[in-house]
Biopython code that builds the backbone (N, CA, C, O; Angstrom):
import numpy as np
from Bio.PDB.StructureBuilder import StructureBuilder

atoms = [
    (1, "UNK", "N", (54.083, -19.181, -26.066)),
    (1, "UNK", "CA", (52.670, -19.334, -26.273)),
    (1, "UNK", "C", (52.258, -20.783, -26.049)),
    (1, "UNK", "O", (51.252, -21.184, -25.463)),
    (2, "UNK", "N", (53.150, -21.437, -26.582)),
    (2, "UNK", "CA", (52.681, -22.876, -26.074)),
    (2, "UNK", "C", (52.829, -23.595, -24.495)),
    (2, "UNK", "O", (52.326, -24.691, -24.248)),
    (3, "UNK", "N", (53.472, -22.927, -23.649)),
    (3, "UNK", "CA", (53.380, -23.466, -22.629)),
    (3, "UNK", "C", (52.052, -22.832, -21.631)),
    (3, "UNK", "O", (51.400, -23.384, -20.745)),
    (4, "UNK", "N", (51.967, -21.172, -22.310)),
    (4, "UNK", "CA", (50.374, -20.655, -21.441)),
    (4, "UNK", "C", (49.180, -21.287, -22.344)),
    (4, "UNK", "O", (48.160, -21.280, -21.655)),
    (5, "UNK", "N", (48.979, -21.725, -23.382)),
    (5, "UNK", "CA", (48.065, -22.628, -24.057)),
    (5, "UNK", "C", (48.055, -23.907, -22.895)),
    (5, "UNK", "O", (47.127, -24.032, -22.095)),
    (6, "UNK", "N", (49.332, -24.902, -22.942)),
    (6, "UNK", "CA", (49.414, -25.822, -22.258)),
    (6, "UNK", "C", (49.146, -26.124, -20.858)),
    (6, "UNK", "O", (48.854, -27.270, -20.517)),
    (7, "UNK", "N", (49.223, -25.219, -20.078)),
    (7, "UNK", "CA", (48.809, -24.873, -18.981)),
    (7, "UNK", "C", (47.864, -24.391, -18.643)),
    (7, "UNK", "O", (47.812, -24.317, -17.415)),
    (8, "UNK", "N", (46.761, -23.869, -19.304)),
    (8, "UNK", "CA", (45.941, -23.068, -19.154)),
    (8, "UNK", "C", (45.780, -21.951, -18.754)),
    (8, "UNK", "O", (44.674, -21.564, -18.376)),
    (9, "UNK", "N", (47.268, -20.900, -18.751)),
    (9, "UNK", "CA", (46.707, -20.072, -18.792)),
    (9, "UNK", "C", (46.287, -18.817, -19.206)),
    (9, "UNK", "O", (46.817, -18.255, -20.164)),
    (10, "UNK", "N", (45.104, -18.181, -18.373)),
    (10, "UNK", "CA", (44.159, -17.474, -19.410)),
    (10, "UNK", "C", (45.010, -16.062, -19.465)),
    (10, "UNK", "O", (45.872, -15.925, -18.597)),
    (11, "UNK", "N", (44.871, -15.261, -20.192)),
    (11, "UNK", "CA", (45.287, -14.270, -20.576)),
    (11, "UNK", "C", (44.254, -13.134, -20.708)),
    (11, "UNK", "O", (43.398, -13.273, -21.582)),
    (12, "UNK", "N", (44.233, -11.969, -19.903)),
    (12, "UNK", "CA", (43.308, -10.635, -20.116)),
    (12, "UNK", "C", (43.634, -10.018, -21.269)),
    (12, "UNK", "O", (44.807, -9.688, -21.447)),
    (13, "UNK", "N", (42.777, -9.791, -22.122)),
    (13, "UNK", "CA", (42.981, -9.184, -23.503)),
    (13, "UNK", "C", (42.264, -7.522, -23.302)),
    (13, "UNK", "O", (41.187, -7.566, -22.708)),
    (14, "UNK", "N", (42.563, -6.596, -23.571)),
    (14, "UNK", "CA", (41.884, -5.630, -23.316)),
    (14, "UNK", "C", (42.529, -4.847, -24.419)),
    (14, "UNK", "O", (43.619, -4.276, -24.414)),
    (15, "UNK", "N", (41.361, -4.967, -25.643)),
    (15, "UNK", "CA", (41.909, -4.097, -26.506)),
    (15, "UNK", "C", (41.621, -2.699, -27.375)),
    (15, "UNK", "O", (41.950, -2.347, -28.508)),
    (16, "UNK", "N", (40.867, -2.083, -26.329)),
    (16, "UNK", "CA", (40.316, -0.913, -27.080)),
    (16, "UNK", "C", (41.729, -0.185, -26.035)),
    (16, "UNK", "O", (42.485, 0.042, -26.980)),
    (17, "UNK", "N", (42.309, 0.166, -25.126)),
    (17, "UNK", "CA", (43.224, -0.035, -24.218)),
    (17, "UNK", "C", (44.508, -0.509, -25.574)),
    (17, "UNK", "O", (45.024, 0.474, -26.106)),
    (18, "UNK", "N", (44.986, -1.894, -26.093)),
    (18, "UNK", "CA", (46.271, -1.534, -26.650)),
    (18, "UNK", "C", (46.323, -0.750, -27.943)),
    (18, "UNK", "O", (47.357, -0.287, -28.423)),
    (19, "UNK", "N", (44.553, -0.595, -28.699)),
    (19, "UNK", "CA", (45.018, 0.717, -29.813)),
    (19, "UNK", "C", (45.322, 2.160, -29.031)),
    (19, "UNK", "O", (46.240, 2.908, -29.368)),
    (20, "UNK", "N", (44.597, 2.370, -28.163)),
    (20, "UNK", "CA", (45.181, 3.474, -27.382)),
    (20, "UNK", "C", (46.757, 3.586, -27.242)),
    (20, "UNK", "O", (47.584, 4.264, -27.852)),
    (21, "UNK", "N", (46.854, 2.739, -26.290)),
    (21, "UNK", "CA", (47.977, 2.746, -26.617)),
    (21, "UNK", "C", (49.315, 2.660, -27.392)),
    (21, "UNK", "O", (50.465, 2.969, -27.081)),
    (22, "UNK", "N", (48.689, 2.063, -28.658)),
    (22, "UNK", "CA", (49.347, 1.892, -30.088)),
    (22, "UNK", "C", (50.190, 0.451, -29.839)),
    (22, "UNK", "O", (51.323, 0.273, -30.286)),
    (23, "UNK", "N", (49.645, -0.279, -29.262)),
    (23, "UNK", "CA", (50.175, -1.712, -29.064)),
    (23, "UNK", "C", (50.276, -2.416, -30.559)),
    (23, "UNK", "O", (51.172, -3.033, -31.134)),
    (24, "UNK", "N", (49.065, -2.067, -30.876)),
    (24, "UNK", "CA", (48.400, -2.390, -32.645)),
    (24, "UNK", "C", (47.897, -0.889, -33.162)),
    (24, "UNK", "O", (47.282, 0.013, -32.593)),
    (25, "UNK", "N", (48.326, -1.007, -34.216)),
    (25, "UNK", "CA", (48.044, 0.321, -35.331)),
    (25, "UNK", "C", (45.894, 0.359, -35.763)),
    (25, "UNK", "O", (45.251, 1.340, -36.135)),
    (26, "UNK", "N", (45.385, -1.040, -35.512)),
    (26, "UNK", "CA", (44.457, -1.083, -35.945)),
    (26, "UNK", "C", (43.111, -2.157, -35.115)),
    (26, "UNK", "O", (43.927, -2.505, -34.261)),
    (27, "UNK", "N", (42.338, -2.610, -34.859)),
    (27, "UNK", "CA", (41.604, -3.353, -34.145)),
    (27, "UNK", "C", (41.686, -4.750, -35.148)),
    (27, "UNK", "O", (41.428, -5.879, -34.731)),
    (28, "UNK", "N", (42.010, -4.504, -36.252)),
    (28, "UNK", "CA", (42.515, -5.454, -36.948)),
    (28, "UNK", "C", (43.786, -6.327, -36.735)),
    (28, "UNK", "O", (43.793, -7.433, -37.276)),
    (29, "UNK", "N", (44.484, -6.073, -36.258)),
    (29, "UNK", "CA", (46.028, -6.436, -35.762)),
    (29, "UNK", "C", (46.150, -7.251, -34.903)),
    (29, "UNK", "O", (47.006, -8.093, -34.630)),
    (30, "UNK", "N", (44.508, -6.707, -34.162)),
    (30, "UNK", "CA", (44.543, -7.513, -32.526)),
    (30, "UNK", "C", (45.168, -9.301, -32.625)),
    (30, "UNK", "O", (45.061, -10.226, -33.431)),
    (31, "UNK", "N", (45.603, -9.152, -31.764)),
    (31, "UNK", "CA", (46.021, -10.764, -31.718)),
    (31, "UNK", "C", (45.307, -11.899, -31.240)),
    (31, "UNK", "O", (45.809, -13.023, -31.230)),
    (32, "UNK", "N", (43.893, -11.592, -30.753)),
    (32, "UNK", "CA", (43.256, -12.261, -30.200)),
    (32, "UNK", "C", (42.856, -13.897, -30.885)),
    (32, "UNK", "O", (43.153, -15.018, -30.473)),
    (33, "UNK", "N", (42.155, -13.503, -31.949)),
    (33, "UNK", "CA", (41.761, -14.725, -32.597)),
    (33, "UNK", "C", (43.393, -15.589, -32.878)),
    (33, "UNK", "O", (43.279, -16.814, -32.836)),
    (34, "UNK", "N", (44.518, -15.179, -33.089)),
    (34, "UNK", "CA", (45.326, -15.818, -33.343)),
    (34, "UNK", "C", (45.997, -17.032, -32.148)),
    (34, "UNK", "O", (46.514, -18.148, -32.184)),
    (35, "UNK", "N", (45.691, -16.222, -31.346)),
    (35, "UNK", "CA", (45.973, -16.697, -29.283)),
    (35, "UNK", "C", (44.809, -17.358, -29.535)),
    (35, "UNK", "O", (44.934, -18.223, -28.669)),
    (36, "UNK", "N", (43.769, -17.609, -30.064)),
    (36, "UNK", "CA", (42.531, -18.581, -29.885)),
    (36, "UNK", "C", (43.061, -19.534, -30.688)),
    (36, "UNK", "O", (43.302, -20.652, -30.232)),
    (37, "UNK", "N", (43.299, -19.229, -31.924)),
    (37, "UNK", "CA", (43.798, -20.389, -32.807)),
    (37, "UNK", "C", (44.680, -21.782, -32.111)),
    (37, "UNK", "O", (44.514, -22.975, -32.365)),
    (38, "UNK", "N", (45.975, -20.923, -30.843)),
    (38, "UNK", "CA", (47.336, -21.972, -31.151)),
    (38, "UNK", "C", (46.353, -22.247, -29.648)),
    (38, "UNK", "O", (47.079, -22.481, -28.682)),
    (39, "UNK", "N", (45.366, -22.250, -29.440)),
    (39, "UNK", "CA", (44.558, -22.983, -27.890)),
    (39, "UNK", "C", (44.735, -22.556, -26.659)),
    (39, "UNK", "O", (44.628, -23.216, -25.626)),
    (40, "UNK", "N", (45.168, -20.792, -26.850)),
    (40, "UNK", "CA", (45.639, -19.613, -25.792)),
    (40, "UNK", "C", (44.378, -19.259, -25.667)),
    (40, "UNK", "O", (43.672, -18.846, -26.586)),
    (41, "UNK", "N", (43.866, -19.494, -23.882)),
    (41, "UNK", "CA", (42.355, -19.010, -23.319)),
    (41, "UNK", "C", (42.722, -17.658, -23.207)),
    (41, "UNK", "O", (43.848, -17.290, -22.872)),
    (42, "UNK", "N", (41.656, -16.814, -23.520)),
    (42, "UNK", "CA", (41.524, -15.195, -23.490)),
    (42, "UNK", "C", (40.344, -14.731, -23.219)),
    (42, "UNK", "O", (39.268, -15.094, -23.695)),
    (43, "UNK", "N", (40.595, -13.764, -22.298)),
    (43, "UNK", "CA", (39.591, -13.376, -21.979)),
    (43, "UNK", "C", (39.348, -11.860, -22.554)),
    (43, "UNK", "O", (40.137, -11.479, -23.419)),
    (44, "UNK", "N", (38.092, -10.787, -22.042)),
    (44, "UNK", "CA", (38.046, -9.976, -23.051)),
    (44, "UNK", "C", (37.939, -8.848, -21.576)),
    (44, "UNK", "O", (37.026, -9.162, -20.813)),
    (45, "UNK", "N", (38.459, -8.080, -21.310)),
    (45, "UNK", "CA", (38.242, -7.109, -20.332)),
    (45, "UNK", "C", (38.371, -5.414, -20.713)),
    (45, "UNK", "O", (38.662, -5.060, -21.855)),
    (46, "UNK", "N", (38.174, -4.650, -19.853)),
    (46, "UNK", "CA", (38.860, -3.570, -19.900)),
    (46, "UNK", "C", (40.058, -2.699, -19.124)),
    (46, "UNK", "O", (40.432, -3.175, -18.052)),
    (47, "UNK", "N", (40.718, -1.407, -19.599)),
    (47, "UNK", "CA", (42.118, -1.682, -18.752)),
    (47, "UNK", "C", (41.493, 0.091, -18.481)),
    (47, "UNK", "O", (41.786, 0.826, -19.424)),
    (48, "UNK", "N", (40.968, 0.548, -17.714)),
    (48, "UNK", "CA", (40.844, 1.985, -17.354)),
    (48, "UNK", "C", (39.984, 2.609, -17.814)),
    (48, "UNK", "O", (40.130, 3.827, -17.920)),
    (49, "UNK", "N", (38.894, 2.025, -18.205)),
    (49, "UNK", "CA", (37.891, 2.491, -19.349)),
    (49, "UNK", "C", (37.967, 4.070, -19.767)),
    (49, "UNK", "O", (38.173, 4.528, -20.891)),
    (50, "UNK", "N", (37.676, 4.977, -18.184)),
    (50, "UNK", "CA", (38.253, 6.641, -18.921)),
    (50, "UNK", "C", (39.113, 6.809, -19.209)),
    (50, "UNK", "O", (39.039, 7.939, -19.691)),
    (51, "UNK", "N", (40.402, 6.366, -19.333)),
    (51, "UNK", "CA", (41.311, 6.494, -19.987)),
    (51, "UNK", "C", (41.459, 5.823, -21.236)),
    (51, "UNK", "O", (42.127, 6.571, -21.950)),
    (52, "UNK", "N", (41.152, 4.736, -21.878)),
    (52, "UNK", "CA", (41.039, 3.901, -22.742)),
    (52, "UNK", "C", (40.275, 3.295, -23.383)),
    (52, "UNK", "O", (40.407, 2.263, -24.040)),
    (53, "UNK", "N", (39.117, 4.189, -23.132)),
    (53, "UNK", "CA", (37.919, 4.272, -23.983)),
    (53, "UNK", "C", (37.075, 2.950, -24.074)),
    (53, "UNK", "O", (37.416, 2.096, -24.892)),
    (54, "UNK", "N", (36.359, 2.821, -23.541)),
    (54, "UNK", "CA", (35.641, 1.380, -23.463)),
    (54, "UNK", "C", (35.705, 0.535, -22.190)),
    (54, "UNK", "O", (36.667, 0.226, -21.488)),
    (55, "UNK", "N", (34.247, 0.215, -22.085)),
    (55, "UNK", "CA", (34.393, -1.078, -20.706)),
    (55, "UNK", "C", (34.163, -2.269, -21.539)),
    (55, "UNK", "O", (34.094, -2.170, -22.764)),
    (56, "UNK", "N", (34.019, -3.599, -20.809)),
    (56, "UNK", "CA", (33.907, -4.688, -20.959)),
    (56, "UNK", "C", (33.383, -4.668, -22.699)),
    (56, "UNK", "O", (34.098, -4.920, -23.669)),
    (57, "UNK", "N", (32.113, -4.337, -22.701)),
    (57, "UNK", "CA", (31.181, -4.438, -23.726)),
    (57, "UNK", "C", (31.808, -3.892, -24.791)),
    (57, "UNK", "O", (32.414, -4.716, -25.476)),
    (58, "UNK", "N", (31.865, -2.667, -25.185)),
    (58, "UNK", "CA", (32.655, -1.822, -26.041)),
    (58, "UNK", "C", (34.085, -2.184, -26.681)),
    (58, "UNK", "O", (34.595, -1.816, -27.739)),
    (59, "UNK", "N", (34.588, -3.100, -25.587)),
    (59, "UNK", "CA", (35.583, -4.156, -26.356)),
    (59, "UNK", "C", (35.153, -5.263, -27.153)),
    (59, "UNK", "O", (35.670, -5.523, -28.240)),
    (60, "UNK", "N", (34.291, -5.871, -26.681)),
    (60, "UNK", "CA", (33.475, -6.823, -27.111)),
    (60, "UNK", "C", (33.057, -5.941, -28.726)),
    (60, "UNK", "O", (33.729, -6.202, -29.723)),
    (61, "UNK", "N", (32.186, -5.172, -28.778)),
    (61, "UNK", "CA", (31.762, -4.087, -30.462)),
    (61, "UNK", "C", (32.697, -4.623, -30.897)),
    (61, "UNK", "O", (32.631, -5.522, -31.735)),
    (62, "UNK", "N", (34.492, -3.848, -30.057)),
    (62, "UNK", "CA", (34.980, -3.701, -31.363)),
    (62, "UNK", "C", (35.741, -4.693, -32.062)),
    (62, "UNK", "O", (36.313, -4.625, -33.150)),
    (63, "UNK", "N", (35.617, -5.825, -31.058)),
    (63, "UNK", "CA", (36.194, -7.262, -31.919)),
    (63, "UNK", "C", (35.289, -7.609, -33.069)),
    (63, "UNK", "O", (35.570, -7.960, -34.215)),
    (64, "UNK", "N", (33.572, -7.332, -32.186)),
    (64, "UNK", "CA", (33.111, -7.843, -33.261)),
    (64, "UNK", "C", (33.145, -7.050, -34.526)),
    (64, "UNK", "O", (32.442, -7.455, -35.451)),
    (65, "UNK", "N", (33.906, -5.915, -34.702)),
    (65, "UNK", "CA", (33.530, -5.264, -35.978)),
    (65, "UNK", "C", (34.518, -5.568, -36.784)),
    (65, "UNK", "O", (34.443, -5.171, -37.946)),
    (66, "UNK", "N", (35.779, -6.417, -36.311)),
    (66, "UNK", "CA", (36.322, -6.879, -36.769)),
    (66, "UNK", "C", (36.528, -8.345, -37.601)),
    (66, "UNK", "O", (35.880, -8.468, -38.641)),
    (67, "UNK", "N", (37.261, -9.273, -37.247)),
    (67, "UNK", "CA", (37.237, -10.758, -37.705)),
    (67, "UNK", "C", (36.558, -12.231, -37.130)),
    (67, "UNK", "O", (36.262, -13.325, -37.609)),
    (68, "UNK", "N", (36.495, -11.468, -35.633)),
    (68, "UNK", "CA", (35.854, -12.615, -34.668)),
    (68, "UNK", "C", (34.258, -12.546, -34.978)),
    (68, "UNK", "O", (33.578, -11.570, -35.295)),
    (69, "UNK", "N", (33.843, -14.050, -34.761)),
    (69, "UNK", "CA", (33.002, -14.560, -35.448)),
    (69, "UNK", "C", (32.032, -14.248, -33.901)),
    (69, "UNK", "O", (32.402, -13.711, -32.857)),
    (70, "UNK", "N", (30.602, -14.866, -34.307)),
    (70, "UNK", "CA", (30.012, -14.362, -32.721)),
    (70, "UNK", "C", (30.206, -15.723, -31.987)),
    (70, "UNK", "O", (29.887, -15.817, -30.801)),
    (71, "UNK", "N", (30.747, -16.825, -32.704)),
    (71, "UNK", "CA", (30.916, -18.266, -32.089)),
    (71, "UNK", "C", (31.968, -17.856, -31.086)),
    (71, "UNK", "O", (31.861, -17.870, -29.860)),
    (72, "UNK", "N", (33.242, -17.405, -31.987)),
    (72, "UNK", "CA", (34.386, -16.903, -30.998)),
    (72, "UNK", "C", (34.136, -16.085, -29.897)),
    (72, "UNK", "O", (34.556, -16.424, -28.791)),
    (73, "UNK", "N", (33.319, -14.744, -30.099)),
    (73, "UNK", "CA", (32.652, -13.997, -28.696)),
    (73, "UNK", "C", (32.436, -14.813, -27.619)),
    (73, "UNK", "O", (32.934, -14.798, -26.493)),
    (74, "UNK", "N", (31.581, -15.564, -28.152)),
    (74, "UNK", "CA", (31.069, -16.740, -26.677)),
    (74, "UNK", "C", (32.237, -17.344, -26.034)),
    (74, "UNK", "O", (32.437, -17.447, -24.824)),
    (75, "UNK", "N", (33.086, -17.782, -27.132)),
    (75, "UNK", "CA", (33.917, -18.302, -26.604)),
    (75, "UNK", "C", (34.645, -17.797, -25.321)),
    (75, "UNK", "O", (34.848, -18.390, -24.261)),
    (76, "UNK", "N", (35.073, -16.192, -25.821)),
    (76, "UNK", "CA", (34.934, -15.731, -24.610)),
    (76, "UNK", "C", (34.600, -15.186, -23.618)),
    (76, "UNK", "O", (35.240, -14.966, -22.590)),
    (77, "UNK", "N", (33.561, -14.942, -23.896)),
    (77, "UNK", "CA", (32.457, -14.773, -22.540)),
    (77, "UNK", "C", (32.705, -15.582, -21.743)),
    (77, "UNK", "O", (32.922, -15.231, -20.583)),
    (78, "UNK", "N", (32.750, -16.909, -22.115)),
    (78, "UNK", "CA", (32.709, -18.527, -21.432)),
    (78, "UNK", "C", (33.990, -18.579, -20.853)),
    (78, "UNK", "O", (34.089, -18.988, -19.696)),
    (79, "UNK", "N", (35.265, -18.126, -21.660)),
    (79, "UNK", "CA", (36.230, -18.448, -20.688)),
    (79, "UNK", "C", (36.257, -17.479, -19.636)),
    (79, "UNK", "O", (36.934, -17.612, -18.617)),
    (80, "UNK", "N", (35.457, -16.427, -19.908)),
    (80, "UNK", "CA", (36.169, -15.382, -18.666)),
    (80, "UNK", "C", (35.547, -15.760, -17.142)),
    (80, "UNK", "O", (35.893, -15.389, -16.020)),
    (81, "UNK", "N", (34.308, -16.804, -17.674)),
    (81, "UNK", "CA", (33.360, -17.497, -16.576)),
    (81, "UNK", "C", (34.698, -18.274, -16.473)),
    (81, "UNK", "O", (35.489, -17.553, -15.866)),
    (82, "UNK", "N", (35.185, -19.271, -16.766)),
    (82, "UNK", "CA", (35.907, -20.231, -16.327)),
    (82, "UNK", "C", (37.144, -19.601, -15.645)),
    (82, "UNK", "O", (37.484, -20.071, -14.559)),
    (83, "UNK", "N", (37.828, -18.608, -16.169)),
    (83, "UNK", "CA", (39.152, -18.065, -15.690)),
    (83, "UNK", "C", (38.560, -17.152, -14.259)),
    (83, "UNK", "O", (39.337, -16.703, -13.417)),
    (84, "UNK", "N", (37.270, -17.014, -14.197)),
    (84, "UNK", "CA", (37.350, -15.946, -13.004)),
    (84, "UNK", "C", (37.378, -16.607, -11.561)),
    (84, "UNK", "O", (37.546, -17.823, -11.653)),
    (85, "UNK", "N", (37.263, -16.158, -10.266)),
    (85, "UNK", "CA", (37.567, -16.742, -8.675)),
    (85, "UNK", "C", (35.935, -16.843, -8.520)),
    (85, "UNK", "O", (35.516, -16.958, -7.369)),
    (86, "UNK", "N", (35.251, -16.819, -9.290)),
    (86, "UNK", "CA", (33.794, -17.266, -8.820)),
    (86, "UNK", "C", (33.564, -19.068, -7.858)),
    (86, "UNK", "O", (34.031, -20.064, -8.412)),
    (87, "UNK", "N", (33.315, -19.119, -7.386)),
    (87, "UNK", "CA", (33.238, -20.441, -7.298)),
    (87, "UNK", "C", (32.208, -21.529, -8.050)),
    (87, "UNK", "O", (31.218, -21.272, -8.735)),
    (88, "UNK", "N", (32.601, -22.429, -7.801)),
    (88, "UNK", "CA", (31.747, -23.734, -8.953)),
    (88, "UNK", "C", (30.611, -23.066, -9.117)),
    (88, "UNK", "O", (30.247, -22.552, -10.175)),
    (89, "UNK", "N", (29.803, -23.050, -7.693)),
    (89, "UNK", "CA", (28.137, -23.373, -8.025)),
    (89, "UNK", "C", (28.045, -22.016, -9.217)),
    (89, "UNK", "O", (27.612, -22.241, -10.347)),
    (90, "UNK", "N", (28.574, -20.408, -8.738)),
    (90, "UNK", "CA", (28.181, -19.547, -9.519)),
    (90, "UNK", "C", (29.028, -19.471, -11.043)),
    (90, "UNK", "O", (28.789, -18.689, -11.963)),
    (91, "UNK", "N", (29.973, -20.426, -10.997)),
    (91, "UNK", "CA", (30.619, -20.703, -12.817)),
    (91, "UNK", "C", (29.562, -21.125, -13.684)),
    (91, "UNK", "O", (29.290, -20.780, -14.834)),
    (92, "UNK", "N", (28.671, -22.467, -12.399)),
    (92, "UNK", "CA", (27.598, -23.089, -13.394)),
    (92, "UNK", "C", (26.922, -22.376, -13.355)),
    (92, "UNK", "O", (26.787, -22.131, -14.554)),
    (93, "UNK", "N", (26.166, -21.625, -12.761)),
    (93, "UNK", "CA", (24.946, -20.705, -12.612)),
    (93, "UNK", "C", (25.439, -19.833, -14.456)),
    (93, "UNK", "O", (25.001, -20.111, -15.572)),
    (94, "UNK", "N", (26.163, -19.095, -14.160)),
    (94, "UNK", "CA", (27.038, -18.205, -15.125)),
    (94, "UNK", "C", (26.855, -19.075, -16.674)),
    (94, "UNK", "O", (26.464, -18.750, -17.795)),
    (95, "UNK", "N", (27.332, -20.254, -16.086)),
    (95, "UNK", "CA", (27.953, -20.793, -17.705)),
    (95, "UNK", "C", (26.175, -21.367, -18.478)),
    (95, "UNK", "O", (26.003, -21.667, -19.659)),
    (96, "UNK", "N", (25.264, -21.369, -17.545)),
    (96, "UNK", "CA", (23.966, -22.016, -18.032)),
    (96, "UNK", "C", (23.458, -20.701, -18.349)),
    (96, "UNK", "O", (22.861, -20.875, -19.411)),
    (97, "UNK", "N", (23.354, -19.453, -18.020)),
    (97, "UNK", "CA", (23.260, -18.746, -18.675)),
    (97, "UNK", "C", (23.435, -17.740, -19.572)),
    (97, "UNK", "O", (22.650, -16.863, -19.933)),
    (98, "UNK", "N", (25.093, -18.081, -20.042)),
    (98, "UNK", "CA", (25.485, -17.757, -21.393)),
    (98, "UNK", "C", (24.991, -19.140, -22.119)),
    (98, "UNK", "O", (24.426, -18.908, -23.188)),
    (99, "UNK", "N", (25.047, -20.028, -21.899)),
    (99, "UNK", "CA", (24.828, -21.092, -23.070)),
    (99, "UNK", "C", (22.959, -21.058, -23.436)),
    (99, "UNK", "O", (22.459, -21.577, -24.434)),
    (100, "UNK", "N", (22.182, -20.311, -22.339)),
    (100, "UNK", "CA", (21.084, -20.208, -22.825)),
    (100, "UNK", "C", (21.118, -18.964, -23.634)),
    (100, "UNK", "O", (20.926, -19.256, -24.814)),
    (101, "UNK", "N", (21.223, -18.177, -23.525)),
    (101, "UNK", "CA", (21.656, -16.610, -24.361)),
    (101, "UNK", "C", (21.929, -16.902, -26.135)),
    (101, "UNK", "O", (21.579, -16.339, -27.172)),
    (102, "UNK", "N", (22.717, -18.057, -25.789)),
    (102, "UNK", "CA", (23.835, -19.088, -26.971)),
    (102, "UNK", "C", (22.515, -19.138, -27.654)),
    (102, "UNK", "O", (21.909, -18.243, -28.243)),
    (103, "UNK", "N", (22.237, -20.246, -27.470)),
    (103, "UNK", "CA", (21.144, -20.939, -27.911)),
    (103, "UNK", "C", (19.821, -20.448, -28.234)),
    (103, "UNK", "O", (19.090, -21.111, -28.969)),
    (104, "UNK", "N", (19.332, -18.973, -27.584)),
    (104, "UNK", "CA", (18.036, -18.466, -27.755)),
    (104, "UNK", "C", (18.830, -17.033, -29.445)),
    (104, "UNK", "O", (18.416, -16.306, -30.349)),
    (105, "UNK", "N", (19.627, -17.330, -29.039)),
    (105, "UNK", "CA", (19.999, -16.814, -30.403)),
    (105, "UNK", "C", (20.849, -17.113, -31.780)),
    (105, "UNK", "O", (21.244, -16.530, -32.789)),
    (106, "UNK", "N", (20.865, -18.270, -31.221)),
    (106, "UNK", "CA", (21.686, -19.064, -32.489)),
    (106, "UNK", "C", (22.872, -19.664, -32.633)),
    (106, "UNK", "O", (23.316, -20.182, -33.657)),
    (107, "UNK", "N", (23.282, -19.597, -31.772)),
    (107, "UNK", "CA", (25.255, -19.598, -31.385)),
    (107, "UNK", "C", (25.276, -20.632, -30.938)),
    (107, "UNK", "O", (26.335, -21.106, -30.528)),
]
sb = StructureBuilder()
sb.init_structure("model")
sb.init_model(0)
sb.init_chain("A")
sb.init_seg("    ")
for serial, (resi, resn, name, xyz) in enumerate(atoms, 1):
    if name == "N":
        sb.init_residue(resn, " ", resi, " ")
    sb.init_atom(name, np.array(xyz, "f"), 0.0, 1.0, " ", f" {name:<3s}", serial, name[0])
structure = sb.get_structure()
């Protein structure tokens, strides 16, 4: 963990996908915030949605119904702008408008 922290790199988290799969017993288990803690970038995706119940967003619910804060959400929203093959101009385009989103609601 410390050398993909150290390196940057990002990691696809897709976890309505590992309770399916019983990776974790609970959405509680998820490891996400903990990979945020030791400075492991994560991103939040989905892995087959008809099969694994949930796209992008619906992963997003179910973190939040869990422990992640909505500061942390952004967080990764923001990295998945930074980790994706977009190029600069549309990262910034992207990243000015999550940080306005941020900001028109409190975050």
């Amino acid at each position: 963990m410390e050398r993909v922290a150290r390196d940057g790199i990002a990691l696809t988290c897709c976890p309505l996908s590992n309770l399916r799969l019983q990776v974790i017993n609970s959405m509680n288990e998820h490891p996400i915030a903990r990979f945020m803690r030791e400075g492991v970038t994560c991103t939040v995706n989905s892995d087959d949605p008809a099969y694994f119940g949930g796209y992008v967003a619906a992963n997003y619910e179910a973190l939040a119904e869990t422990r992640l804060s909505m500061e942390q959400l952004v967080a990764l929203a923001g990295n998945s702008i930074d980790a994706s093959f977009a190029d600069d101009a549309r990262k910034t385009t992207m990243r000015a408008q999550l940080d306005s989103w941020r900001t028109a609601h409190g975050f």
